[in-house]
PyMOL Python script that loads the backbone (N, CA, C, O; Angstrom):
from pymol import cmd

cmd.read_pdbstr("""\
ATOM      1  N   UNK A   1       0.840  -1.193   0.000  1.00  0.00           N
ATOM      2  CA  UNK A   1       0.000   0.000   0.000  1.00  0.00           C
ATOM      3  C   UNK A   1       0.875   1.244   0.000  1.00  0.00           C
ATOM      4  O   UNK A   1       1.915   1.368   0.647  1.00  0.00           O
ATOM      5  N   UNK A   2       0.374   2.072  -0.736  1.00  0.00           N
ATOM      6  CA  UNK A   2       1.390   3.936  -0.496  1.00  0.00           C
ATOM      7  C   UNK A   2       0.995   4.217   0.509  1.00  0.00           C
ATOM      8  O   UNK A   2      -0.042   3.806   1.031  1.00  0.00           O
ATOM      9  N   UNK A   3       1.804   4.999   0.952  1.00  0.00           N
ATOM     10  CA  UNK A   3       2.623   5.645   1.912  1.00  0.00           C
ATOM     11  C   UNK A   3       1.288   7.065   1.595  1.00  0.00           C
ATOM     12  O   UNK A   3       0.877   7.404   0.485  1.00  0.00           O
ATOM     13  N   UNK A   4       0.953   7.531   2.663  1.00  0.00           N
ATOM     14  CA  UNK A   4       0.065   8.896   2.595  1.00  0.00           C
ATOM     15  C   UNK A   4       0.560   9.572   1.738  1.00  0.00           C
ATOM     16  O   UNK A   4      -0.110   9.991   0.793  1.00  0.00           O
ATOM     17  N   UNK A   5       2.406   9.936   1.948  1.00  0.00           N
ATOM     18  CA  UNK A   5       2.881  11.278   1.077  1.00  0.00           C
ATOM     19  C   UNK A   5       2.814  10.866  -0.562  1.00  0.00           C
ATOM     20  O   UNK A   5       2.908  11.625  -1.526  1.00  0.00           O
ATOM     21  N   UNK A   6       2.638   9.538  -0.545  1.00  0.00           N
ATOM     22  CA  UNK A   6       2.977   8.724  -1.859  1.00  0.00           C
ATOM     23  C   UNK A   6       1.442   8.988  -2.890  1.00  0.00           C
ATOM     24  O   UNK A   6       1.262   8.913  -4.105  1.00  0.00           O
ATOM     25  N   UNK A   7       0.769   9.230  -2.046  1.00  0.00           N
ATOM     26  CA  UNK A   7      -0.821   8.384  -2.274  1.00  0.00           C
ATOM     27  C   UNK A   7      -1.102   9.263  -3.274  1.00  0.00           C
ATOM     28  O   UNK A   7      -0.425  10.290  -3.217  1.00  0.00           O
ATOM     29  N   UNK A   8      -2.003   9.184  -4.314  1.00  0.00           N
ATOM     30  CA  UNK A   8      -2.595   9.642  -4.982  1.00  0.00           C
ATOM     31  C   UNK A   8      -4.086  10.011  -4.636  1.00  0.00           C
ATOM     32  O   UNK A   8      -5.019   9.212  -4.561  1.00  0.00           O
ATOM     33  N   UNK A   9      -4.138  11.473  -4.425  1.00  0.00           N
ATOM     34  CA  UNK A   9      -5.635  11.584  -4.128  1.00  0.00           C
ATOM     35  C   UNK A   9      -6.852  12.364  -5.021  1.00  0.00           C
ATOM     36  O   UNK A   9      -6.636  13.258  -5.840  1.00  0.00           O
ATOM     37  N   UNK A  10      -8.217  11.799  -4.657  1.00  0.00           N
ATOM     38  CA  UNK A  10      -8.907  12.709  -5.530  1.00  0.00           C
ATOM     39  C   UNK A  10      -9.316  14.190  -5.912  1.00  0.00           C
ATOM     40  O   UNK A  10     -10.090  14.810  -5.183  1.00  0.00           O
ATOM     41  N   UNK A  11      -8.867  14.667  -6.891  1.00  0.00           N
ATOM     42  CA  UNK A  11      -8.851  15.948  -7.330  1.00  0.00           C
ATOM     43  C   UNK A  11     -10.227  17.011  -6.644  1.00  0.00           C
ATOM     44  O   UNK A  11     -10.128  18.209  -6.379  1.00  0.00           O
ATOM     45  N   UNK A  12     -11.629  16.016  -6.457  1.00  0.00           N
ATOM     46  CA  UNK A  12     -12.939  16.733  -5.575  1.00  0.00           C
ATOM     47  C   UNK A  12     -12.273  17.863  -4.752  1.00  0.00           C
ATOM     48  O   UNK A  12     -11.065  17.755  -4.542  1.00  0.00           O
ATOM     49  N   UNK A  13     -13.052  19.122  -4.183  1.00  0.00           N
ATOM     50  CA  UNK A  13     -12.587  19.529  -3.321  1.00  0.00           C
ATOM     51  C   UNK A  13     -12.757  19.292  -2.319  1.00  0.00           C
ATOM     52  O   UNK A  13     -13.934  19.030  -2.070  1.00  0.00           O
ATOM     53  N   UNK A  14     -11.763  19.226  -1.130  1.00  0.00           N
ATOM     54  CA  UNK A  14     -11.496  18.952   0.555  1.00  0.00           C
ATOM     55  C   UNK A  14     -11.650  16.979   0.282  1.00  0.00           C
ATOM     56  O   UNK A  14     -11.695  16.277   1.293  1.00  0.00           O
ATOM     57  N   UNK A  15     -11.693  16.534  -0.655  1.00  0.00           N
ATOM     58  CA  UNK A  15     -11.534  15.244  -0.447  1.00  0.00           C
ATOM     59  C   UNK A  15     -10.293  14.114  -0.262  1.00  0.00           C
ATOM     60  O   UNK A  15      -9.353  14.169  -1.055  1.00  0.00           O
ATOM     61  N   UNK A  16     -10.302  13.490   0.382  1.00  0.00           N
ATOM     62  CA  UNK A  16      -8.302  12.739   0.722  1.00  0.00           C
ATOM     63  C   UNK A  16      -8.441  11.246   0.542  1.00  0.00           C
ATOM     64  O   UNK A  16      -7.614  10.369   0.792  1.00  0.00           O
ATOM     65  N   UNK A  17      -9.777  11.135   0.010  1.00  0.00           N
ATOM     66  CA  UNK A  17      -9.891   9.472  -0.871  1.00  0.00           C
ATOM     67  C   UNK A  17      -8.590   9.261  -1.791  1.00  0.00           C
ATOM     68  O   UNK A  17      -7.964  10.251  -2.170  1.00  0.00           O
ATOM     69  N   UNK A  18      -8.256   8.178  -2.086  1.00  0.00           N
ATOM     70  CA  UNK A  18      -7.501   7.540  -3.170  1.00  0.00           C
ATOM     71  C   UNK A  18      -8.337   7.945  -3.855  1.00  0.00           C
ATOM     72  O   UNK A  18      -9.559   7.999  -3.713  1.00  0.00           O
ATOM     73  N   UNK A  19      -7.546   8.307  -4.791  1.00  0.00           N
ATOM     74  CA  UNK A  19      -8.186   8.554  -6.249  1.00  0.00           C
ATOM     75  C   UNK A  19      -7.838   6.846  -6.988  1.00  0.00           C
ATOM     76  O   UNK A  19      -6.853   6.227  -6.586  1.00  0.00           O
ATOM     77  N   UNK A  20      -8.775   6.233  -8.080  1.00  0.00           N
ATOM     78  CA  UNK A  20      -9.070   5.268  -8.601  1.00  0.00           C
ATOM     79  C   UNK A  20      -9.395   5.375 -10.059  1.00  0.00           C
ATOM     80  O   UNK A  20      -9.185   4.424 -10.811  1.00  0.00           O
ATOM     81  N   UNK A  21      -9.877   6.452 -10.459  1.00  0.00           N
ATOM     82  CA  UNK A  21      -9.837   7.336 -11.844  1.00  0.00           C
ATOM     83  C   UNK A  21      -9.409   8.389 -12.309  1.00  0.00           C
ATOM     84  O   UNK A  21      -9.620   9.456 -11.733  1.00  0.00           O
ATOM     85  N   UNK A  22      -8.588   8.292 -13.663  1.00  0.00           N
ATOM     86  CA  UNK A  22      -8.624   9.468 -14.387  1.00  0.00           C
ATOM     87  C   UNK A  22      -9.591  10.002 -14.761  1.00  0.00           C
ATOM     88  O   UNK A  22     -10.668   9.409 -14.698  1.00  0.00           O
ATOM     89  N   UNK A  23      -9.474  11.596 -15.385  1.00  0.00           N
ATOM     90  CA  UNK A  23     -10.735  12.102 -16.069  1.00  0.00           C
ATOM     91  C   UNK A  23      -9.843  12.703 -16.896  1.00  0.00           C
ATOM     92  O   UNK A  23      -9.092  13.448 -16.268  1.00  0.00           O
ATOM     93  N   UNK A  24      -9.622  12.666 -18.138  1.00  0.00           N
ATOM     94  CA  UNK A  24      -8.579  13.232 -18.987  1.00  0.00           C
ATOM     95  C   UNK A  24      -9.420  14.441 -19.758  1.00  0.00           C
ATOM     96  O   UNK A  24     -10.549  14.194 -20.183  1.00  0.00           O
ATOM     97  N   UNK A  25      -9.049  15.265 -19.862  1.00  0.00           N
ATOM     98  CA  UNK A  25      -9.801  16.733 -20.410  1.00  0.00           C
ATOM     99  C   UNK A  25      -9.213  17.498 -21.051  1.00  0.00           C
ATOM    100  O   UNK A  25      -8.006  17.352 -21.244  1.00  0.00           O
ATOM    101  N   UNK A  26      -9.886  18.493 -21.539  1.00  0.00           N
ATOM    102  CA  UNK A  26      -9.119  19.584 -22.864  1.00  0.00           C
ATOM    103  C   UNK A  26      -9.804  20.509 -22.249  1.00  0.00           C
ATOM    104  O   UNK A  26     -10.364  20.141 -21.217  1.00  0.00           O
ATOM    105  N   UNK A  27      -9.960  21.860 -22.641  1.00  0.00           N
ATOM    106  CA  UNK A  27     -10.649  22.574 -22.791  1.00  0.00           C
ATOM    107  C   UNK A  27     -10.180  23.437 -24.567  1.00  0.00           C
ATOM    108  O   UNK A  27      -9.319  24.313 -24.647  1.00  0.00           O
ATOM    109  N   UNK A  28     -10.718  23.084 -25.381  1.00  0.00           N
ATOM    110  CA  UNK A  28     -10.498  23.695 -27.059  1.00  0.00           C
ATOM    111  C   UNK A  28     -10.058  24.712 -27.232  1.00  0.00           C
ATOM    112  O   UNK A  28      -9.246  24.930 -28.131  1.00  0.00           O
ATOM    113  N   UNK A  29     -10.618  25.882 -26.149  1.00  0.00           N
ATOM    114  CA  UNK A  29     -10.111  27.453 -26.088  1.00  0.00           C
ATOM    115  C   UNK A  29      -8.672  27.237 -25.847  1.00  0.00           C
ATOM    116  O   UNK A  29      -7.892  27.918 -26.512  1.00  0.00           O
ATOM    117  N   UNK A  30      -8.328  26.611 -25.216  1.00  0.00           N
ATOM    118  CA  UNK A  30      -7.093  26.943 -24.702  1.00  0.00           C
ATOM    119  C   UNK A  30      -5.881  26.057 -24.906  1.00  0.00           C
ATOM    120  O   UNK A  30      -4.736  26.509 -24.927  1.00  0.00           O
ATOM    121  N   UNK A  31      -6.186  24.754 -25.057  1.00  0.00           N
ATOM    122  CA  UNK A  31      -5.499  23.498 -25.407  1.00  0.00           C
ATOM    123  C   UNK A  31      -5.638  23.008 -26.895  1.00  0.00           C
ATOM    124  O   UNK A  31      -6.747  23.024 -27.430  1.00  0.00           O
ATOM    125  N   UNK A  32      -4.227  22.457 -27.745  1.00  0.00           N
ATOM    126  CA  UNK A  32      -4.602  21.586 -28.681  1.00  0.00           C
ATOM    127  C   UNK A  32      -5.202  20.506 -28.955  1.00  0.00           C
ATOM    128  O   UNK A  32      -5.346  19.813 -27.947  1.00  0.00           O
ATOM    129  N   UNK A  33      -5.726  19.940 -30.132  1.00  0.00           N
ATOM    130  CA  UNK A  33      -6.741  18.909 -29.625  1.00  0.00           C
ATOM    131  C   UNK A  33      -6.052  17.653 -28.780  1.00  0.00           C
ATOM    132  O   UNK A  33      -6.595  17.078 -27.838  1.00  0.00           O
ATOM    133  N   UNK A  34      -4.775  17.361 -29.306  1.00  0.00           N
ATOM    134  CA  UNK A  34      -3.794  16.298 -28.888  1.00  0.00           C
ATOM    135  C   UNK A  34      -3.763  16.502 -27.274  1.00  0.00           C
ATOM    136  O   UNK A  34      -3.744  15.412 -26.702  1.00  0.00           O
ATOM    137  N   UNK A  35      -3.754  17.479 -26.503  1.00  0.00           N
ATOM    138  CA  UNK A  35      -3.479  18.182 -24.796  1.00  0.00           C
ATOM    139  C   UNK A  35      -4.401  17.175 -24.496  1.00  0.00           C
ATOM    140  O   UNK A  35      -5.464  16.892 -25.047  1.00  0.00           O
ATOM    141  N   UNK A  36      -3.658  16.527 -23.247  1.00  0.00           N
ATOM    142  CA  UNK A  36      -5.088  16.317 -22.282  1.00  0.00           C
ATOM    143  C   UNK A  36      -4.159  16.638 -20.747  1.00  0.00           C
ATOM    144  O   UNK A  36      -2.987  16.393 -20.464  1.00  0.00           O
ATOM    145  N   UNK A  37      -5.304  17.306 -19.931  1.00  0.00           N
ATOM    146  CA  UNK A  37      -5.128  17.392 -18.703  1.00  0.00           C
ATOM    147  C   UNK A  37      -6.276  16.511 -17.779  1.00  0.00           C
ATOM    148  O   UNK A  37      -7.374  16.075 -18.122  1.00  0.00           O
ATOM    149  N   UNK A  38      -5.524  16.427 -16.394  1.00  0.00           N
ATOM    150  CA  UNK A  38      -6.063  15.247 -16.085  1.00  0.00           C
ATOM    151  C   UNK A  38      -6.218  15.768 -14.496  1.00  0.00           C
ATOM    152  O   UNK A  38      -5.527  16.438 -13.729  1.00  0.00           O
ATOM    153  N   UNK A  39      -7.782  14.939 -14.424  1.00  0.00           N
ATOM    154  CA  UNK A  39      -8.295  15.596 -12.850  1.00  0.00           C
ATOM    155  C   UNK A  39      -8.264  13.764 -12.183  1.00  0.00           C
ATOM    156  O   UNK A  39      -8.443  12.813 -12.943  1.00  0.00           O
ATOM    157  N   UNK A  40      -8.046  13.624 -10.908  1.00  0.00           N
ATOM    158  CA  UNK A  40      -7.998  12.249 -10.100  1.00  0.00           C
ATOM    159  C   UNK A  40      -9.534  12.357  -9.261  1.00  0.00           C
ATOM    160  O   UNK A  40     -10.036  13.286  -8.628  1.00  0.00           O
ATOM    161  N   UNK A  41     -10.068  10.828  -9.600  1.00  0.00           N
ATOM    162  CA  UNK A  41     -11.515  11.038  -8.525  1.00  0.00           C
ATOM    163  C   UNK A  41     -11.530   9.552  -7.777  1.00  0.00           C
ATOM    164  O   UNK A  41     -11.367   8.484  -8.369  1.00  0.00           O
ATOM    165  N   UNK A  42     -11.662   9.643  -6.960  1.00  0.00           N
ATOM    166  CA  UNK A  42     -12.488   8.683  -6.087  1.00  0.00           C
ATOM    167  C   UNK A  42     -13.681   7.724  -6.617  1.00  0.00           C
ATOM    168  O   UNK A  42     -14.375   7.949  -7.609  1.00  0.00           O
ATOM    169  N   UNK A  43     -13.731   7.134  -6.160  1.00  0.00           N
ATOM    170  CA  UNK A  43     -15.452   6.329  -6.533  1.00  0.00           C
ATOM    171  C   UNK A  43     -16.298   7.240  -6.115  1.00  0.00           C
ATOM    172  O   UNK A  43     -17.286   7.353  -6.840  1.00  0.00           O
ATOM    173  N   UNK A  44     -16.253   7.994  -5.115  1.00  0.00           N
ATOM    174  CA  UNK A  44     -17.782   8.643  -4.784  1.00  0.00           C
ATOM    175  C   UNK A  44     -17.801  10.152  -5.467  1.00  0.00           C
ATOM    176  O   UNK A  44     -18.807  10.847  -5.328  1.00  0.00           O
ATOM    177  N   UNK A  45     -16.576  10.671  -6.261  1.00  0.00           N
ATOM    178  CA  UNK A  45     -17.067  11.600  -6.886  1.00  0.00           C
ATOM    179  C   UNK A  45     -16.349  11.298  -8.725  1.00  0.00           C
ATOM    180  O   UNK A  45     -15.768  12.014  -9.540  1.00  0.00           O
ATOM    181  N   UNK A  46     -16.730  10.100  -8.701  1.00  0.00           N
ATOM    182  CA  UNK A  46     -16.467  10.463 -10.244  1.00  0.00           C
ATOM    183  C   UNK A  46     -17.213  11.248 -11.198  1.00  0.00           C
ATOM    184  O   UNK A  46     -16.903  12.016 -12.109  1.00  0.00           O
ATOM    185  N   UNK A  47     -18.527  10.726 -10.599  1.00  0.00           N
ATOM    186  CA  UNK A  47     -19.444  11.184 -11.537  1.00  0.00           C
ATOM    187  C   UNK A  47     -19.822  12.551 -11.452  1.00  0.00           C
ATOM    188  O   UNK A  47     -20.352  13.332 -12.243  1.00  0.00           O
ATOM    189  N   UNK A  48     -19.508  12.613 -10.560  1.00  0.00           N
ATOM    190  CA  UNK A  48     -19.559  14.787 -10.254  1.00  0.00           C
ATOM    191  C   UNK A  48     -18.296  15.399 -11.234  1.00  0.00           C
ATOM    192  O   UNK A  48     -18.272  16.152 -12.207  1.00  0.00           O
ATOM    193  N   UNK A  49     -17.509  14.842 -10.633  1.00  0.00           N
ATOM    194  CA  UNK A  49     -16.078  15.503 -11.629  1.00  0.00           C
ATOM    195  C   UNK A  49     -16.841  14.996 -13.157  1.00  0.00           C
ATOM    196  O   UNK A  49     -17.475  16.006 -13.461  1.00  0.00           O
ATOM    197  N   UNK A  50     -17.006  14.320 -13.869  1.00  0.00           N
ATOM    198  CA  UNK A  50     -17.191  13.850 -14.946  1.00  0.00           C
ATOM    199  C   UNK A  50     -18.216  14.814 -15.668  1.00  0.00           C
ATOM    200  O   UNK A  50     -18.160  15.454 -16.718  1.00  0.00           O
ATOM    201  N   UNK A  51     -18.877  14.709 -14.990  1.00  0.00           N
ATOM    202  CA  UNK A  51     -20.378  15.399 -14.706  1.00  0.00           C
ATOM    203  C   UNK A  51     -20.077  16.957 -15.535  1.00  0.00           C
ATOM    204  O   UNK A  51     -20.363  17.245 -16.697  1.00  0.00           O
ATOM    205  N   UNK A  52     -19.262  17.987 -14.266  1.00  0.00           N
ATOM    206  CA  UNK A  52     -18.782  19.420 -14.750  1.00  0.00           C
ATOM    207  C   UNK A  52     -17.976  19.420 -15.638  1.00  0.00           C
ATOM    208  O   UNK A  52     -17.775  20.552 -16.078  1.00  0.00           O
ATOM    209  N   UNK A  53     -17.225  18.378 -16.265  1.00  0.00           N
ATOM    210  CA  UNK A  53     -15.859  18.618 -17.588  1.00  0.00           C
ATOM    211  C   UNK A  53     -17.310  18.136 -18.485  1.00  0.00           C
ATOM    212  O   UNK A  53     -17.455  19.102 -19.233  1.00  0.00           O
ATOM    213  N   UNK A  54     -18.138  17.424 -18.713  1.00  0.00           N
ATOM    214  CA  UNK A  54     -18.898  16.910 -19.672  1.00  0.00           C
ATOM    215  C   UNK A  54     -19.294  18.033 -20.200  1.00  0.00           C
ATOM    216  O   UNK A  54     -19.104  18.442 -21.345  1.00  0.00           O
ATOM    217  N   UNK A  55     -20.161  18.790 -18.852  1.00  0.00           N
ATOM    218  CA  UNK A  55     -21.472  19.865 -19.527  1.00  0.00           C
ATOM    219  C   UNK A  55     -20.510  20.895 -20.049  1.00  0.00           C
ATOM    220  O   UNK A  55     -21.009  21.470 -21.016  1.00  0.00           O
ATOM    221  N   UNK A  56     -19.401  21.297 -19.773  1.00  0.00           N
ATOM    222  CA  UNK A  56     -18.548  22.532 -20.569  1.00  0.00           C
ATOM    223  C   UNK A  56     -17.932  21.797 -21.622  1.00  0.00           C
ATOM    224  O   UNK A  56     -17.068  22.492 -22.156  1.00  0.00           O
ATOM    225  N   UNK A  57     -18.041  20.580 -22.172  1.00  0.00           N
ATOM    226  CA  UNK A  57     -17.344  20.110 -23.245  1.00  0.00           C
ATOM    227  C   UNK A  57     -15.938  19.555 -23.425  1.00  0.00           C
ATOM    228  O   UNK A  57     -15.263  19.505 -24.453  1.00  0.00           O
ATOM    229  N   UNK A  58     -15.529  18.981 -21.678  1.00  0.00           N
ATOM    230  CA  UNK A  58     -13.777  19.143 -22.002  1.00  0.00           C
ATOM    231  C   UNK A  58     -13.761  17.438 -21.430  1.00  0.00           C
ATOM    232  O   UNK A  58     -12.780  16.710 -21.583  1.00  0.00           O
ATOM    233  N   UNK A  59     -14.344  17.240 -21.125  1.00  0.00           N
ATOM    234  CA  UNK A  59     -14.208  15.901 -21.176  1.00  0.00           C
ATOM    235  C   UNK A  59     -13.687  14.594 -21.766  1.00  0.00           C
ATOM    236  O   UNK A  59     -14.524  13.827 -22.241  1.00  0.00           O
ATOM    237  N   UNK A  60     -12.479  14.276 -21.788  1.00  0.00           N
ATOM    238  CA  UNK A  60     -12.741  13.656 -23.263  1.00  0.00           C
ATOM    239  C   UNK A  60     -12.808  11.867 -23.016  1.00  0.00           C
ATOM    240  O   UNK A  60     -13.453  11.049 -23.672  1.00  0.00           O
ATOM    241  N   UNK A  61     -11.786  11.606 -21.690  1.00  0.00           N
ATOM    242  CA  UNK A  61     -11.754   9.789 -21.584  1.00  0.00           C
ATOM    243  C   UNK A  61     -11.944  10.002 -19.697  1.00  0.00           C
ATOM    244  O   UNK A  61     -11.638  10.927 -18.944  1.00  0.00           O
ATOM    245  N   UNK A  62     -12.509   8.829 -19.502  1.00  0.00           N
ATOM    246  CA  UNK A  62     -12.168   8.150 -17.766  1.00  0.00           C
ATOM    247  C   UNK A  62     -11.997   6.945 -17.890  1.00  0.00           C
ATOM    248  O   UNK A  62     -12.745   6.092 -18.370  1.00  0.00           O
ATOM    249  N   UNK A  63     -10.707   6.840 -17.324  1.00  0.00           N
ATOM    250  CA  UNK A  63     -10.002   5.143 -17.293  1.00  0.00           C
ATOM    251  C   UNK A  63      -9.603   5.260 -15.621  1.00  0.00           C
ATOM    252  O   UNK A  63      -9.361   6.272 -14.963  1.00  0.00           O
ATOM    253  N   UNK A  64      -9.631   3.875 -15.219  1.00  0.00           N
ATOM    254  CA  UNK A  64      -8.850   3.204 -14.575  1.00  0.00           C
ATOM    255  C   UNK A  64      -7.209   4.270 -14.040  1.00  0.00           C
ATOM    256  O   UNK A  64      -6.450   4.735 -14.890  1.00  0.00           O
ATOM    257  N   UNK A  65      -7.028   4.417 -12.779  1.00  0.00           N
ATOM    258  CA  UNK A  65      -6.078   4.825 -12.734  1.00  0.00           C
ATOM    259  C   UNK A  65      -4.515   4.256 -12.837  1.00  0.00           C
ATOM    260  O   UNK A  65      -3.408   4.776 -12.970  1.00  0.00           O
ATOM    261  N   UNK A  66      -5.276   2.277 -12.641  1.00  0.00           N
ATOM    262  CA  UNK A  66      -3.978   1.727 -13.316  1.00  0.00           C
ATOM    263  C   UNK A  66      -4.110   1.480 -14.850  1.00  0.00           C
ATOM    264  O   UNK A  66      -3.025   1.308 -15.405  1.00  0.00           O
ATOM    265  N   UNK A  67      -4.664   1.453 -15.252  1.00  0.00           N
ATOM    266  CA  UNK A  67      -5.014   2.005 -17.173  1.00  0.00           C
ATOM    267  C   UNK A  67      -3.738   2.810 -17.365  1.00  0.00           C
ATOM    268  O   UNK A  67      -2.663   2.516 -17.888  1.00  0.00           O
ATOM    269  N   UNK A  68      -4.240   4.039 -16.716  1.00  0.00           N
ATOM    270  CA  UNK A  68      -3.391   5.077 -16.993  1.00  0.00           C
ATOM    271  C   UNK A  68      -2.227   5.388 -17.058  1.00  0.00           C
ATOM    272  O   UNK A  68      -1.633   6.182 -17.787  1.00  0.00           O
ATOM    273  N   UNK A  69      -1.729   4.376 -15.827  1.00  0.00           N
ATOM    274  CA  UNK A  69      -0.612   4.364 -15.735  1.00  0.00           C
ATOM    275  C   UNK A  69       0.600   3.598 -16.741  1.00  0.00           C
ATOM    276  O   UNK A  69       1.699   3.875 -17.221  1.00  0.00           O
ATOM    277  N   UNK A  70      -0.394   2.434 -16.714  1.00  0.00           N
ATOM    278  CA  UNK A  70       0.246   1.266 -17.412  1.00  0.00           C
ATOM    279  C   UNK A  70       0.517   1.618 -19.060  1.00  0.00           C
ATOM    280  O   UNK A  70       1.091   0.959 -19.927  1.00  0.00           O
ATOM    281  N   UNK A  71      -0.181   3.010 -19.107  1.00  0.00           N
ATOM    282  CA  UNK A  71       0.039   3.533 -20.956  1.00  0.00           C
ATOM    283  C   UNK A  71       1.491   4.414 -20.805  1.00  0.00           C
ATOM    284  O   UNK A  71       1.720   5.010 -21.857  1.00  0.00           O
ATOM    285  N   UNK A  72       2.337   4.605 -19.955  1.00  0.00           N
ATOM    286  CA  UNK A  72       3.611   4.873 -19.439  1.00  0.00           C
ATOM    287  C   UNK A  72       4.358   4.137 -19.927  1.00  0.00           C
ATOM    288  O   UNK A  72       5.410   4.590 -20.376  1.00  0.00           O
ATOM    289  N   UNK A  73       4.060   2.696 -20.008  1.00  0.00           N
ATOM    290  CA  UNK A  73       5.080   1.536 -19.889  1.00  0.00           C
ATOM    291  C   UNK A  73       4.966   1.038 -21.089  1.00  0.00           C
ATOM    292  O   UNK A  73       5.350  -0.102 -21.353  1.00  0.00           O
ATOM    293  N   UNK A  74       4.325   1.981 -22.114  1.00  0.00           N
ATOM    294  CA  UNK A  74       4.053   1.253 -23.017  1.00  0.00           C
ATOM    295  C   UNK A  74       5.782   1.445 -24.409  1.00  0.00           C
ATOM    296  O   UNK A  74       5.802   0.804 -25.459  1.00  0.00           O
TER     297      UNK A  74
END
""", "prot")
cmd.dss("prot")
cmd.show_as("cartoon", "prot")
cmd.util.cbc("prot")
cmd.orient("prot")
């Protein structure tokens, strides 16, 4: 298991869950289409985070946070 300082947590605000998902995002104004930036969620707020990048359009993938990782090693 990580170590607290190690841990990866979810991006929600005031939340200190492990994060368990990416939410990979753009926003078009400002990023190329290729950019993605990336918010960390928990199980209990994925769908909120998902939720606010959807309705403004920047949404683009949610994987697995070992998904994510494992595209590193590729």
């Amino acid at each position: 298991m990580n170590s607290p300082e190690n841990s990866v947590i979810c991006s929600a605000k005031g939340c200190r869950a492990a994060a368990v998902w990416v939410l990979a995002w753009n926003n078009p104004k400002l990023h190329t289409p290729d950019r993605r930036k990336t918010w960390l969620a928990c199980g209990e707020h994925r769908d909120h985070l998902s939720n606010f990048l959807a309705l403004r359009g920047f949404l683009k993938e949610v994987v697995t946070l070992e998904e994510w990782e494992g595209r590193d090693a590729l």
